[in-house]
C-alpha positions in Angstrom: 10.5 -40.5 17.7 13.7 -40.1 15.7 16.8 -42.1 16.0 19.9 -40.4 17.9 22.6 -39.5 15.9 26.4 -39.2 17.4 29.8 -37.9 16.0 32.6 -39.7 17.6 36.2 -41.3 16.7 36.5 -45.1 16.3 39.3 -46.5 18.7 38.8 -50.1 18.1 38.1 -52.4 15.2 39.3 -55.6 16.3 35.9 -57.7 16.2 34.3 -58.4 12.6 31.2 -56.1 12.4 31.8 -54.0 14.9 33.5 -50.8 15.9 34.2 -49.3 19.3 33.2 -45.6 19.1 34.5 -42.8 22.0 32.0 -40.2 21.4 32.9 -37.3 23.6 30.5 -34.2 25.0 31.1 -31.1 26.9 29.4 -29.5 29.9 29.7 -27.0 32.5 30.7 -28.5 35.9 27.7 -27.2 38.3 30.3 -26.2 41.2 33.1 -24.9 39.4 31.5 -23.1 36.2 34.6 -25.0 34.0 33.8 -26.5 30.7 34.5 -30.3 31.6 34.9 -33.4 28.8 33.1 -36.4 29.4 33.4 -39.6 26.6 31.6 -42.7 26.5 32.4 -46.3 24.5 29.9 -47.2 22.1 29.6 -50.5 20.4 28.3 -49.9 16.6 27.2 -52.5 13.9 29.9 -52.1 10.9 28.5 -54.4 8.2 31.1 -54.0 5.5 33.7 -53.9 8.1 34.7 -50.0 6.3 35.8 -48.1 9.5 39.6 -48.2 10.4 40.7 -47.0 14.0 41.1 -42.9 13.9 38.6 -42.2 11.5 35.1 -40.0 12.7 32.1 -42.1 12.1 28.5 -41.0 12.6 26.7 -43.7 14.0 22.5 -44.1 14.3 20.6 -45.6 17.0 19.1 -49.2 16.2 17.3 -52.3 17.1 19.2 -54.3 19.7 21.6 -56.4 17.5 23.6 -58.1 20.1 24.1 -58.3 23.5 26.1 -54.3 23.6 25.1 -53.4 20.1 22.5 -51.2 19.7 23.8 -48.3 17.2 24.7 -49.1 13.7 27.6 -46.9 10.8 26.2 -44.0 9.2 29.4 -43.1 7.6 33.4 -43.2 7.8 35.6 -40.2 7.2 39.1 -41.0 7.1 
């Protein structure tokens, strides 16, 4: 089966080797046929400690690393 890969923006970097990532998604609402935003905080292995808060990353589904990590960096555009 192949890893998941997400697009999102980091918004915190304040742990060493880790990034939060908000990676958001759009659907329809079922009752009210309106295009609706929904985001979710992912935790993300950063071993070189490269991603700054702002910046899109792409991050890849992993092993479990730690207790809330289980996606690791792809890559950091500023």
């Amino acid at each position: 089966m192949p890893k998941r890969i997400l697009q999102g923006v980091v918004v915190s970097d304040v742990n060493d080797k880790t990034v939060i990532v908000k990676v958001e998604r759009r659907l329809t609402d079922p009752l009210l046929k309106k295009t609706v935003r929904r985001t979710k905080k992912y935790h993300a292995h950063d071993e070189a400690n490269t991603a700054k808060i702002g910046d899109q990353v792409r991050i890849e589904e992993c092993k479990p690393i730690s207790k809330n990590k289980r996606w690791t960096l792809l890559q950091a555009e500023a």
